[in-house]
C-alpha positions in Angstrom: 144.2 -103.7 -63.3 142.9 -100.8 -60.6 143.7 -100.9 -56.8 140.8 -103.1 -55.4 141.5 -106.1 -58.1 145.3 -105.8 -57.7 144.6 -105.6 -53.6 142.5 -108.8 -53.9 144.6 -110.3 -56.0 148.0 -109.8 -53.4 145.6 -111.0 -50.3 144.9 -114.3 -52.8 148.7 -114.7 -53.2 149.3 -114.7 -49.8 146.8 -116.4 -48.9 147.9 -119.8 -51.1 150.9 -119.5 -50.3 150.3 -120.6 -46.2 149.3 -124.0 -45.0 145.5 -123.0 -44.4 145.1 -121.7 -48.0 143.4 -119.4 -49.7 140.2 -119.9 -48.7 139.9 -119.8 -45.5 138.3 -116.5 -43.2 140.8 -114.2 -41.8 140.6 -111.6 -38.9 140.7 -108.0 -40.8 142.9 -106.9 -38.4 145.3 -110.2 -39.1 145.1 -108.9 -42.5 146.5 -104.9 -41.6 149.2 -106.8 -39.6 150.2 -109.9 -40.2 149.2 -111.2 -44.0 149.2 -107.7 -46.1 150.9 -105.0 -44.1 151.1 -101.7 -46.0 154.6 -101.1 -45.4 155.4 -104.5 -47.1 153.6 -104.6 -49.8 152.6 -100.7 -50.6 155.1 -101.5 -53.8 153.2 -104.3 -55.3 149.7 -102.3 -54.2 151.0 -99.9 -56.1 149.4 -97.4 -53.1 151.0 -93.9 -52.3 150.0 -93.7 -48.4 148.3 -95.6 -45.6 145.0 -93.9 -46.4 144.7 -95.4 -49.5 145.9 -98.6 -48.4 142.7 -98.7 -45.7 140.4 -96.7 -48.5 140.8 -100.0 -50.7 140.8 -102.4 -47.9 137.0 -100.7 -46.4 136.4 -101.4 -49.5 137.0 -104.9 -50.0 135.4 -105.5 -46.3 132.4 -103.7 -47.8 132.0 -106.3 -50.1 132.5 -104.0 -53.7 132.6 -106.5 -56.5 131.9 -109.7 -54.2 136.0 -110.9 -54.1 135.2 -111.4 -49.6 132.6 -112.8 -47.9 132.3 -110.7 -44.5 131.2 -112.1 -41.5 129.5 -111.0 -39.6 127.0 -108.9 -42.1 126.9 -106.1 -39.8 130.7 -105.9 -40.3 130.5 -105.3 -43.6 127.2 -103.2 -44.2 129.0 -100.6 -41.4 132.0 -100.3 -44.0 129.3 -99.4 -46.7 127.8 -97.2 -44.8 130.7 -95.0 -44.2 131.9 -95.3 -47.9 128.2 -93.6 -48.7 129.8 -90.5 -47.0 131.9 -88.1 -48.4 135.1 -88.0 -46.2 134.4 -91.9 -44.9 136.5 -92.3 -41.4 139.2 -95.5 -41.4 138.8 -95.7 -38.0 135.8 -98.5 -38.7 138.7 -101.2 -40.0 139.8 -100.8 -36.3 136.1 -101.4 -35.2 135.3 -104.3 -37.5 139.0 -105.7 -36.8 137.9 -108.6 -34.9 135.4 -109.5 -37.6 136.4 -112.0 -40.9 136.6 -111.8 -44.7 136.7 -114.8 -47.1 138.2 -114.8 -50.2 134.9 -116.7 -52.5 135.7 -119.5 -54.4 134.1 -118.2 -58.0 136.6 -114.2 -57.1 139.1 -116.1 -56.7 139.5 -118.1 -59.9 138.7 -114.7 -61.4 141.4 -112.9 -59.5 144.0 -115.9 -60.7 142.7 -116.3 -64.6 143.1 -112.9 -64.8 146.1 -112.4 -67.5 146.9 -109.1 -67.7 147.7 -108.0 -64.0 150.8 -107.7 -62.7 151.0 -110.6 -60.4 150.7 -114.0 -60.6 149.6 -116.7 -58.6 149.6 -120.6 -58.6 145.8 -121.5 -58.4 145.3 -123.6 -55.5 143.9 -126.8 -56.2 140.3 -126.7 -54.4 140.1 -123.8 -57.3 141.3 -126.3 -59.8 138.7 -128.9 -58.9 135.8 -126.2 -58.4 136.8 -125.4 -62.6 137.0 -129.1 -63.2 133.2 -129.6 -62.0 131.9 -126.1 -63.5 133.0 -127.1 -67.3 131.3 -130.5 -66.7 128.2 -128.7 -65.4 127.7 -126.7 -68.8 129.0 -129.5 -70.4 125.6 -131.1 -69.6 123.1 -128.4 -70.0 124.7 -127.9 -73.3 124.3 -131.9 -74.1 121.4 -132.8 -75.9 118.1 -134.0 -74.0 117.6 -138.1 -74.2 114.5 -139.2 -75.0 112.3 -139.9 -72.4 111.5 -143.4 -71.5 107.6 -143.5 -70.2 107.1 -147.0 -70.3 106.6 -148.8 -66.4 109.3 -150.5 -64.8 108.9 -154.1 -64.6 106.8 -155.1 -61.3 109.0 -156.8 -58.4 107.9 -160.8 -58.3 106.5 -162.0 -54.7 108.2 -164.0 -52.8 106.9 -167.1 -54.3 108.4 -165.4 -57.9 105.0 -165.3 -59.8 104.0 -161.8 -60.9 102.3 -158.7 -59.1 98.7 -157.5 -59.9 98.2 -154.0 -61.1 97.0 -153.4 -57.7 99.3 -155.0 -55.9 102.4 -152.8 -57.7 100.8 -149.3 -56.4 100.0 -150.3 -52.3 104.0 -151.6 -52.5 105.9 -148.7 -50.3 108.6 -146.9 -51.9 111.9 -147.3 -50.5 113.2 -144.4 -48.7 116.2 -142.2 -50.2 118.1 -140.1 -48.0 117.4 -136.4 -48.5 121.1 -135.5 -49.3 121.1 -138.0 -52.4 117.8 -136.4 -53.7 118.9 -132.7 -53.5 116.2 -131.5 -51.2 116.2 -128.6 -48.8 117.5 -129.0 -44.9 114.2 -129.5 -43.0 114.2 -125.8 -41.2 114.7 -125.9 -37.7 111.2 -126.0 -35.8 112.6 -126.2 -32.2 115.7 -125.7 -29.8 117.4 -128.8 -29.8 118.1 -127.5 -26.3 115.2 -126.2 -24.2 112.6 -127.1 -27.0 111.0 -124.4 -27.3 109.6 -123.4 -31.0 111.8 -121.1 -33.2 110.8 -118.4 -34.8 110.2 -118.4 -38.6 111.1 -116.3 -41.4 114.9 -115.3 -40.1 118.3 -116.7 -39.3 118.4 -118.1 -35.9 122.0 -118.1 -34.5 121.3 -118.5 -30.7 118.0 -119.9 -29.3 116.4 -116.7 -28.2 114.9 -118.8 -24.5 117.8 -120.5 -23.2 120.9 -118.5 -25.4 122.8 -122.2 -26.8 124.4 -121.4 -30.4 122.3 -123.5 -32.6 124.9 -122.8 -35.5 128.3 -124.6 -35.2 131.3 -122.2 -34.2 134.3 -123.6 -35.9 138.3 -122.6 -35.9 138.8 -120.6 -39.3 142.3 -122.5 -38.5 141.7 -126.1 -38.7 137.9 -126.2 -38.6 137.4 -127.3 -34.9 133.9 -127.0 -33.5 134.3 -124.7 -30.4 131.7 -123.3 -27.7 130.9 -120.1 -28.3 132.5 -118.2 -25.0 136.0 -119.5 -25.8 138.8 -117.4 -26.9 141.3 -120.5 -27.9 140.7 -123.2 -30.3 141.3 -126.2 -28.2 143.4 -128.4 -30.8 145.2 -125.7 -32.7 145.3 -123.3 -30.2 144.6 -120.3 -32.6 142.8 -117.3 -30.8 139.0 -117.2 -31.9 136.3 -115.0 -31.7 132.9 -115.7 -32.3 131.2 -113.1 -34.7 127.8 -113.2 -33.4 128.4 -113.2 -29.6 129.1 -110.2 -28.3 129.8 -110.1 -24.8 
């Protein structure tokens, strides 16, 4: 196992083992101090100084191998950009250190089912269930097609029970199904549910660029809280929050 796995793989373990769990987003910063300080686990990183403890952890940030999710983008595309260089500065952790990584879902379970590293971690059970429903998927695009049925449904009676025409059965309405239960798309926002003025197209709208309201719910990485964007306090957990794409 080499230094970036067996990093990812320590951050996973201590991760699970809080109330929160493994998946949710961390501050970097949280993570130098608080969750995988070098000094505490440089043994089990198996890493010689604090410069290679922060080489690995640009690293990570910078998204090598897809085991975080970095938010905001801009975090984590400044971490690869100073990787690109030959003698990349660590200074840019203490840049980005307001900024969050997530452990992904699919890393994760690869991190854990991973038998031949060195440590080993309980997989928590959102991973479990995640498995569960990925063996089922290929389960049934493995099964055999069934034979396809063409023939008509049977026509609804009217209310007096005797039997629809021909014509009758196509001007009938069909019922409405909610757009969740068929699969389809979120309808892309056309307006500012705000100020109403039209959004532009083509690009990920955060804040409405005429009156400044978020249009994209800020949540506690704690306990999943929506907040306002200007506050600094999660108002039922009272964990400190930033938001990652104000910045004021």
């Amino acid at each position: 196992m080499d230094e970036l796995t067996r990093f990812a793989r320590r951050l996973v373990e201590q991760l699970s083992a809080s109330k929160e769990g493994v998946n949710r987003a961390v501050p970097i910063g949280l993570v130098r101090e608080k969750i995988l300080p070098y000094r505490t686990h440089r043994r089990a990183l198996m890493l010689e100084s604090v410069e290679d403890y922060e080489t690995v952890l640009l690293r990570l940030v910078a998204g090598e191998r897809g085991f975080v999710r970095t938010l905001p983008a801009a975090a984590a595309q400044r971490c690869q950009e100073e990787l690109a260089g030959a003698n990349p500065d660590l200074s840019v952790l203490d840049e980005v250190a307001d900024s969050t990584i997530q452990i992904t879902s699919l890393a994760a379970a690869q991190i854990v089912g991973d038998e031949g590293g060195d440590v080993l971690v309980s997989e928590p059970p959102v991973l479990a269930s995640e498995a569960k429903q990925s063996r089922r998927t290929a389960e049934i695009a493995t099964a055999a097609p069934r034979p396809r049925d063409d023939s008509p449904a049977p026509a609804a009676p009217r209310d007096d029970g005797t039997p629809r025409r021909t014509a009758e059965i196509a001007s009938v309405p069909a019922t409405p199904r909610d757009d969740r239960q068929r699969g389809a798309e979120p309808v892309p926002m056309t307006e500012c549910p705000h100020c109403h003025h039209a959004m532009p197209s083509g690009r990920q709208i955060v804040f409405c660029p005429w009156c400044g309201d978020r249009l994209i719910p800020f949540t506690c990485a704690r306990c999943r809280t929506e907040l306002d964007s200007e506050w600094r306090h999660c108002i039922t957990c009272g964990a400190p929050v930033k938001d990652p794409y104000r910045f004021t």
